[in-house]
C-alpha positions in Angstrom: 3.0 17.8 -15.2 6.0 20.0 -15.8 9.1 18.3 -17.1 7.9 15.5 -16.2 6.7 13.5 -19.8 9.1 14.9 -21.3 11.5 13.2 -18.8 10.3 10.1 -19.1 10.9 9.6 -22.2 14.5 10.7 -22.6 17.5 9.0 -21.5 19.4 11.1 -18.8 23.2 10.5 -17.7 24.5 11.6 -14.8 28.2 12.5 -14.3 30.3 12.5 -11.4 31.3 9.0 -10.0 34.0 8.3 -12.0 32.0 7.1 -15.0 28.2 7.8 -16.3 25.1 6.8 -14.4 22.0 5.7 -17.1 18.4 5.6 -16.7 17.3 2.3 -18.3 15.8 2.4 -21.7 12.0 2.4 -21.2 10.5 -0.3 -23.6 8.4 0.9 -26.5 6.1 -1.3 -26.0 5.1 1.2 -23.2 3.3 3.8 -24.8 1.6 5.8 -22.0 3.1 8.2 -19.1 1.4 6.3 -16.4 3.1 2.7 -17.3 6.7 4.5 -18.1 6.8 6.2 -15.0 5.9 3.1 -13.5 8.9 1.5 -15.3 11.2 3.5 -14.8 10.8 4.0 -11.1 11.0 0.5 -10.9 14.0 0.3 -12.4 15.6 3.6 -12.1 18.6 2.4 -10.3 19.1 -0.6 -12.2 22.5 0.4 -13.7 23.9 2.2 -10.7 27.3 0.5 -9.4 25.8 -0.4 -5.5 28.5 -2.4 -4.0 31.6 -0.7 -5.4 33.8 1.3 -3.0 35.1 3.5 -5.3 34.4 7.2 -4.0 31.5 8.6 -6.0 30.3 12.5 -5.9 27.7 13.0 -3.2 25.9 16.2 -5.5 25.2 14.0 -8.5 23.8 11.1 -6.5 21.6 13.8 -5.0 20.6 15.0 -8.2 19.6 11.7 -9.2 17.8 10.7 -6.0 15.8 14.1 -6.2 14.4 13.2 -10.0 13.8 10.0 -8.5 11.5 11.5 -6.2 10.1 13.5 -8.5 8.7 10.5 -10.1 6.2 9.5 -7.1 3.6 11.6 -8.1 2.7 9.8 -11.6 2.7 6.3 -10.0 0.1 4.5 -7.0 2.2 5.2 -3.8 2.2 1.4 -3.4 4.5 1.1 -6.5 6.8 4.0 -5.2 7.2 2.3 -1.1 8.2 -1.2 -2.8 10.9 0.9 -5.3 12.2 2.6 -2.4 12.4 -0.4 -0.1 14.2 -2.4 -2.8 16.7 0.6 -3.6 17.6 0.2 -0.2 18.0 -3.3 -0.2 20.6 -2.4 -3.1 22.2 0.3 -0.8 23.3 -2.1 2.0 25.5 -3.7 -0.4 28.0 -2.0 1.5 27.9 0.3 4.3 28.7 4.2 2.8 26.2 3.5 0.0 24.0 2.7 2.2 24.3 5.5 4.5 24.4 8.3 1.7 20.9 7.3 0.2 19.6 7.0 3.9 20.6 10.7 4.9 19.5 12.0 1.2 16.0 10.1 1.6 15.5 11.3 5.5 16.7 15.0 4.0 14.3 15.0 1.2 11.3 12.4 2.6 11.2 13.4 6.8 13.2 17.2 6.8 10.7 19.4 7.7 11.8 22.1 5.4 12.1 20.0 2.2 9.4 20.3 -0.3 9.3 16.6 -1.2 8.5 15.5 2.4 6.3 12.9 2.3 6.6 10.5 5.7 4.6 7.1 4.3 7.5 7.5 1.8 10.3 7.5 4.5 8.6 4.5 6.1 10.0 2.0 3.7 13.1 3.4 3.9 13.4 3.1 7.8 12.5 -0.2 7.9 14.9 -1.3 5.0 17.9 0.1 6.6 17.0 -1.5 9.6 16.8 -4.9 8.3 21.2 -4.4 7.6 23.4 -6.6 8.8 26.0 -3.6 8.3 24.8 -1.5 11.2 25.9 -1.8 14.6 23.3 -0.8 17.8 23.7 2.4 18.2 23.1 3.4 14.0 19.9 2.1 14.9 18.6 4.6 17.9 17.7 6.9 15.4 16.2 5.7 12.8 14.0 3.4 15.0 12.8 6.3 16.8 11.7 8.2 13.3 9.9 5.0 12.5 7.8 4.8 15.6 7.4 8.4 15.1 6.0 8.5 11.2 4.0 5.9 12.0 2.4 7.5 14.1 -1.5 9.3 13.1 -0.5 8.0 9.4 -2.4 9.8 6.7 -5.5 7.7 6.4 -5.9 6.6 9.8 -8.2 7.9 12.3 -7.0 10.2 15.0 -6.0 9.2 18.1 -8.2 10.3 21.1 -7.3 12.0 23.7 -9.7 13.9 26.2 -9.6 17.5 26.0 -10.8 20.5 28.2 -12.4 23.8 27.1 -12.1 27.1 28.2 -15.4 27.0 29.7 -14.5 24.0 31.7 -16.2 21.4 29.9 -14.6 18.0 28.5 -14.9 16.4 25.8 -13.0 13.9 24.0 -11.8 14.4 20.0 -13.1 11.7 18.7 -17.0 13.0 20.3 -16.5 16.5 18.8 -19.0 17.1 16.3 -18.4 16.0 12.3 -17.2 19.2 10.8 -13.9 19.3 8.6 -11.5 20.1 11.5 -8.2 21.7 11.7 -6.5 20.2 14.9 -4.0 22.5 15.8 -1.1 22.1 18.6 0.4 25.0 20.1 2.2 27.0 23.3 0.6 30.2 24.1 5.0 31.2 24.1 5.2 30.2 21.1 5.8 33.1 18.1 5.4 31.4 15.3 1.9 29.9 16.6 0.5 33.8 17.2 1.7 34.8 13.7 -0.3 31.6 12.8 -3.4 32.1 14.6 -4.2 35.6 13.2 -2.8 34.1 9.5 -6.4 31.9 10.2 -8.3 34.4 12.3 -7.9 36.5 8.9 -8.2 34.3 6.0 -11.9 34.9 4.4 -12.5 31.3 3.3 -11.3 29.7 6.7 -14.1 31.9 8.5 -16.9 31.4 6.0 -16.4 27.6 6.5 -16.9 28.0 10.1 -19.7 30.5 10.4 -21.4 28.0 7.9 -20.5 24.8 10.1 -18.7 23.0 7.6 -15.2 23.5 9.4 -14.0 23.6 12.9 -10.7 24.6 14.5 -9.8 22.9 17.4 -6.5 24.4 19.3 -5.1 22.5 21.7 -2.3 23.2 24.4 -0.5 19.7 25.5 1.8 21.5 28.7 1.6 21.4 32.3 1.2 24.6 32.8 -2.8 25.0 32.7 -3.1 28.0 35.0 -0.5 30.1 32.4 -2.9 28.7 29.3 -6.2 30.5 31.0 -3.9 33.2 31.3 -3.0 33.5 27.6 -6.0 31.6 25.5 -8.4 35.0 25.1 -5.5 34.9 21.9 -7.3 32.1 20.6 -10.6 33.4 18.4 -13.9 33.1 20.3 -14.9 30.8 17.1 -12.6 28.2 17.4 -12.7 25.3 20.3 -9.5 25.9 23.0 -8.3 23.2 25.2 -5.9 21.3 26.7 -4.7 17.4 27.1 -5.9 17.0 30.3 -4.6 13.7 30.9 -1.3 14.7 29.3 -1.6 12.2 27.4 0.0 13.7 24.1 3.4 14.5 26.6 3.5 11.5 28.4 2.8 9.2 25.8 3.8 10.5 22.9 0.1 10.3 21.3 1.1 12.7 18.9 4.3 12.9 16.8 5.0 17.0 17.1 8.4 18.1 15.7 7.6 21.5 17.3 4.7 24.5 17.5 2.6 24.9 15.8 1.8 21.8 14.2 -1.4 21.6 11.8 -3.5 18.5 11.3 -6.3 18.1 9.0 -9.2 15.5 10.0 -12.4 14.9 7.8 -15.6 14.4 9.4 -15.0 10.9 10.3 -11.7 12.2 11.9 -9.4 10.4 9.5 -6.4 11.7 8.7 -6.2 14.0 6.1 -3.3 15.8 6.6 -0.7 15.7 9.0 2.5 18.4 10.0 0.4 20.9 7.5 1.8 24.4 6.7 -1.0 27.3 5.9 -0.5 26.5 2.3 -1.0 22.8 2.1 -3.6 22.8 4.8 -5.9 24.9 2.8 -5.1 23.2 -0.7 -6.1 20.2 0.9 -9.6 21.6 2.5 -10.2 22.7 -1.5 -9.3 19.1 -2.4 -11.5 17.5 0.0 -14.2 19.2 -1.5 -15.4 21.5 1.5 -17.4 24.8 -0.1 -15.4 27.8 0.2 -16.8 31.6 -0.4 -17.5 33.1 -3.5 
C-alpha cells in the first residue's frame, strides 16, 4: 500500500490559501486502515473554507485533491462516489470553487493521460455540478455530454450489440460470438498508433498462448464507411484474431460506443460484461491475469 497507512494516520497541512488546510483528526476509536480511510475520505474536506472568495493557490488545492484520490483504492467505490458527490455539493457554494475542483476532478478522473482515471468516479462528479444553480446553459454542454458518454458500456455492464461482418463475409453479432475472454478492439486501418498496437499483441507470448488454447479471443473491429479501403488494409490484422466491421454503423451513427480515439481496448469476460473499458496494453493484460484467465508458463 505505499504511503498510504502511514498517511492515514498522520495529520497533513497544506499551505497556500492564505492560511493552513487540515485533514480531520481520525478518531482512535478507529483502529484499522480500512475504517480510517473510510473516515477520512468522508471527511477529508471537512475543514476546507468552500464558500469564501478569497483567492486560494490552485497547486496546493491540486495537491490535496490528488491524495484525495489516492484514497479510493482502500475504501468500497460506493463510499468514494457518495464522498465525491457531497464534495461537490460543497464546491457549489460559490461558483470558482466549484469550477476548480470540477476541472481538477475531469483532469485527474476522465483525462485520458492521467494515471488516476477512473470514469464511474467522474460520474458523481458530473451529475453534482449539474444539479448548480450557479451555472448558466451553456456551462452545461459539456459536462452533460461527458456524462452521457461515461455512462456509456460502464464497467460491469454487458456490452452493447452491434452486428458485425467478417473478412470472410459472414455476420455475426457480438453478443453470439463464442464465450472466450475477448479483447474488443476499435481501430482505423490509417491509424499509427493501432499498427504499433496490433504487432505489440501479435507478439506478446501470453496473448497468443491464450488464443491458440481458446481461452481468449480478439475481436478487431473497424466502425467507418469506408468498407472497400478496410478489405484493402485488414490482411494487417493476424489471421488468429476475428476482423470486422459495424455493418449497420451503428457505433458512428449512434454513438453505441464511447471512443475518445483509435485504438481503443475493451475487455469482456465470457458473459461479455465489461471488464475493462479505454484499456492500454498494460492494464489490459493486468486485468486478464486478474480475471484469472491461464497464461503460459
Amino acid at each position: 500500500m505505499k504511503h498510504f497507512f502511514i498517511f492515514l494516520f498522520l495529520i497533513i497541512t497544506f499551505h497556500g490559501f492564505g492560511q493552513s488546510f487540515s485533514l480531520p483528526s481520525i478518531p482512535d476509536t478507529l483502529n484499522t486502515p480500512e475504517s480510517r480511510a473510510t473516515f477520512l475520505v468522508q471527511h477529508y474536506w471537512d475543514q476546507y473554507p468552500f464558500g469564501q472568495s478569497t483567492k486560494r493557490s490552485e497547486l496546493s488545492v491540486e495537491q490535496a485533491l490528488v491524495n484525495y484520490i489516492d484514497l479510493f483504492r482502500l475504501v468500497p467505490i460506493d463510499h468514494a462516489k457518495a464522498s465525491l458527490y457531497a464534495t461537490m455539493l460543497q464546491a457549489a457554494k460559490e461558483k470558482r470553487t466549484l469550477f476548480l475542483f470540477y476541472n481538477l476532478f475531469e483532469k485527474y478522473l476522465y483525462d485520458l493521460t492521467s494515471p488516476m482515471r477512473d470514469e464511474r468516479l467522474f460520474v458523481p462528479v458530473l451529475e453534482a455540478f449539474l444539479t448548480s444553480p450557479l451555472l448558466k446553459e451553456e456551462d452545461k454542454f459539456r459536462p452533460t455530454y461527458l456524462l452521457e458518454t461515461v455512462k456509456k458500456n460502464q464497467i460491469g455492464t454487458k456490452a452493447s450489440d452491434f452486428s458485425i461482418t467478417f473478412r470472410d463475409g459472414t455476420q455475426q453479432r457480438l453478443l453470439q460470438l463464442p464465450p472466450y475472454t475477448m479483447i474488443l478492439y476499435f481501430y482505423d486501418p490509417d491509424c499509427d498508433e493501432c499498427l504499433q498496437l496490433t504487432q505489440t499483441l501479435q507478439k506478446d507470448t501470453d496473448i497468443n498462448f491464450l488464443i491458440n488454447q481458446k481461452q481468449l479471443q480478439i475481436v478487431a473491429i473497424y466502425t467507418g464507411e469506408d468498407t472497400i479501403y478496410w478489405k484493402k488494409t485488414y490482411t494487417h490484422i493476424p489471421e488468429n484474431w476475428l476482423c470486422g466491421y459495424d455493418n449497420k454503423l451503428a457505433i458512428l451513427n449512434s454513438e453505441l460506443y464511447a471512443l475518445p480515439g483509435f485504438p481503443t481496448l475493451y475487455l469482456l469476460n465470457p458473459e461479455k460484461i465489461i471488464v475493462c473499458k479505454d484499456a492500454t496494453f498494460e492494464e489490459l493484460k493486468l486485468k486478464i491475469a486478474s480475471e484469472g484467465v491461464t497464461k503460459s508458463k
